[in-house]
PLY file of the C-alpha trace (Angstrom):
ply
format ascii 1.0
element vertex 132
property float x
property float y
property float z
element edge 131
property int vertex1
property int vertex2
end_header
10.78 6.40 -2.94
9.93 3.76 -5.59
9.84 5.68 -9.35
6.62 4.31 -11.45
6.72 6.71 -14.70
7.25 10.14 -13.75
5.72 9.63 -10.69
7.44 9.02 -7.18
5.31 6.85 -4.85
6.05 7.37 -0.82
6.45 3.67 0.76
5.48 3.54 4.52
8.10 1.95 6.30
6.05 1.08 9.32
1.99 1.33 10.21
0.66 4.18 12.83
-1.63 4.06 15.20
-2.75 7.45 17.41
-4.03 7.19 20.59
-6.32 9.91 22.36
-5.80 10.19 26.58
-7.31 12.45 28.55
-4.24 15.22 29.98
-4.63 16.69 33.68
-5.97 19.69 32.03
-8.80 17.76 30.45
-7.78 18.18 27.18
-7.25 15.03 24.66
-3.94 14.57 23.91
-2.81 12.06 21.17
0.42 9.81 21.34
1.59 8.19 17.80
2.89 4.88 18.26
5.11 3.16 15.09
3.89 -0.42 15.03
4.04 -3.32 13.12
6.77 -4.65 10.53
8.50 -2.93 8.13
6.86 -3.13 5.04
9.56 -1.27 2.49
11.08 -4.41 1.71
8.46 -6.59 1.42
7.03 -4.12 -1.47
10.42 -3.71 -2.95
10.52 -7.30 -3.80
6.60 -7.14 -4.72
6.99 -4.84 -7.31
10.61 -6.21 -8.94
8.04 -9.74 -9.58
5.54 -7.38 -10.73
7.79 -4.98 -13.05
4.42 -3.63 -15.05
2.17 -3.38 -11.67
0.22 -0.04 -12.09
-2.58 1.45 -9.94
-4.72 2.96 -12.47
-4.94 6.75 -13.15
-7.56 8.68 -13.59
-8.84 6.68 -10.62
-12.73 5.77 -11.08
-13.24 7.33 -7.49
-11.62 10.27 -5.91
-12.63 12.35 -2.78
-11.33 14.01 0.26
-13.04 15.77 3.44
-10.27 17.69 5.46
-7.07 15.73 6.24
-8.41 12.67 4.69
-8.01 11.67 0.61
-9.63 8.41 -0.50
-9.67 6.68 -4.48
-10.87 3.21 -5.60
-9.37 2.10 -9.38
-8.22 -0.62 -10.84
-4.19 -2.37 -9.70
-3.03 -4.58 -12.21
0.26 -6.45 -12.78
1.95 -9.96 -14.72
4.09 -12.05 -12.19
7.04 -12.10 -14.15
10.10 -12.19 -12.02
11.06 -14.47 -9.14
9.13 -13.27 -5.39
11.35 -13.59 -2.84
9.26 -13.91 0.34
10.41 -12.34 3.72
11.48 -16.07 5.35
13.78 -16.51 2.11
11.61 -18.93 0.06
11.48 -17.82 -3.56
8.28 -18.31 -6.01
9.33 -18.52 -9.60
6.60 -16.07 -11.78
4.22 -17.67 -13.74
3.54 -15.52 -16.28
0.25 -14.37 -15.39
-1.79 -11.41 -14.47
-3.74 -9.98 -12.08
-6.39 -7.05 -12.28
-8.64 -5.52 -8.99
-9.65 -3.78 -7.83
-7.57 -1.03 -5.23
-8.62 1.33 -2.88
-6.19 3.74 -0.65
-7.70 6.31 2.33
-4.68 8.35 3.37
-4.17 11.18 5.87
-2.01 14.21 5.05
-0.24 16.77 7.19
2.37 19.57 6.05
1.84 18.06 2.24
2.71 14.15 2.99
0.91 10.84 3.85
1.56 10.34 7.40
-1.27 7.56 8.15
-2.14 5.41 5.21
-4.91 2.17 4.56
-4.06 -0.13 1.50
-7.19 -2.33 -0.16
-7.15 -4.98 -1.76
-7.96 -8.56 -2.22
-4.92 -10.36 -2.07
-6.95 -13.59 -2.33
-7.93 -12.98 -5.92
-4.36 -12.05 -6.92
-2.99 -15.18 -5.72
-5.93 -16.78 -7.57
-5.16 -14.95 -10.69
-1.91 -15.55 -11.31
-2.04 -19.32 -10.60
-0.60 -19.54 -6.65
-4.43 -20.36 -5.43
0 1
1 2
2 3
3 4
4 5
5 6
6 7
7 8
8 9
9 10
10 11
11 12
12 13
13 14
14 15
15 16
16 17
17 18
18 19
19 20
20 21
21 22
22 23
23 24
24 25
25 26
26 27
27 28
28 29
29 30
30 31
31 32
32 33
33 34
34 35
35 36
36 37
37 38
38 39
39 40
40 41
41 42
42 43
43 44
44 45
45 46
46 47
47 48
48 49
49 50
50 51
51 52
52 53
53 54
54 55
55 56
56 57
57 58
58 59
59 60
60 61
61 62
62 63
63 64
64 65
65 66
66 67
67 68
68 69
69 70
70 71
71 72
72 73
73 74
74 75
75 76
76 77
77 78
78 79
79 80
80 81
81 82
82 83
83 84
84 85
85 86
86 87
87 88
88 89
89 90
90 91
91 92
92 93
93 94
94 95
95 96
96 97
97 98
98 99
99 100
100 101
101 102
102 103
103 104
104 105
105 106
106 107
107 108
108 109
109 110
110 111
111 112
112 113
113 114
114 115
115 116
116 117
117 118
118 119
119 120
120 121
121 122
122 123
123 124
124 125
125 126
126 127
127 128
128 129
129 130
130 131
C-alpha cells in the first residue's frame, strides 16, 4: 500500500483477465488468469518523481451499478525528483507540472478492487512537463 494523506491506495501488482468456458454441465465457468508485468514498481518510482501527484477528491464524476465503481477527476503532479525507468535509464525532473484529466472503473468483491482500468493520457503528461 502506497500512503497519500490519510488515505491508503491498493497498487495492483499484476492485470486480470477472466475468461468464461462452457463446463460439461453447460454452465459458464470463469478462469482468472494473472497477466502482464508487474506494475508495483514501476508506480513506486512514478510517484517518488511525482512527490505532490494527487487524484482529485471530491471526484467531478462518481457512479457504480453492482460490482462495478467508476469516477473521472482531475490527476495532477510537478516532476520533481529523478524517474528511474524500468531498463535503468534515469530522467532528471524538470520542474514542471502536469494536470488531466483521470478516470478509474474498478470491480469489487468481499470489500477490495480485484479487477481495475486506469485512464489517462499519458501523452499530454509527457507534453506537460517538457519530455514531448
Amino acid at each position: 500500500m502506497t500512503r497519500r494523506g490519510t488515505r491508503a491506495i491498493g497498487i495492483p501488482s499484476t492485470f486480470s483477465t477472466t475468461q468464461a468456458t462452457p463446463s460439461s454441465t453447460g454452465r459458464i465457468a470463469k478462469t482468472i488468469r494473472r497477466t502482464g508485468p508487474d506494475h508495483r514498481a514501476e508506480s513506486i518510482k512514478f510517484c517518488a518523481a511525482f512527490p505532490d501527484n494527487r487524484v482529485h477528491h471530491p471526484y467531478h464524476i462518481l457512479f457504480s451499478e453492482g460490482d462495478f465503481t467508476c469516477f473521472v477527476t482531475r490527476f495532477t503532479g510537478t516532476f520533481a525528483e529523478p524517474l528511474e525507468l524500468p531498463d535503468g535509464a534515469v530522467i532528471q525532473p524538470t520542474g514542471k507540472s502536469f494536470d488531466v484529466i483521470f478516470s478509474t472503473t474498478a470491480r469489487w468483491r468481499k470489500g477490495k478492487i480485484v479487477e481495475e482500468y486506469l485512464l489517462y493520457d499519458n501523452g499530454t503528461i509527457l507534453s506537460q512537463v517538457g519530455l514531448a
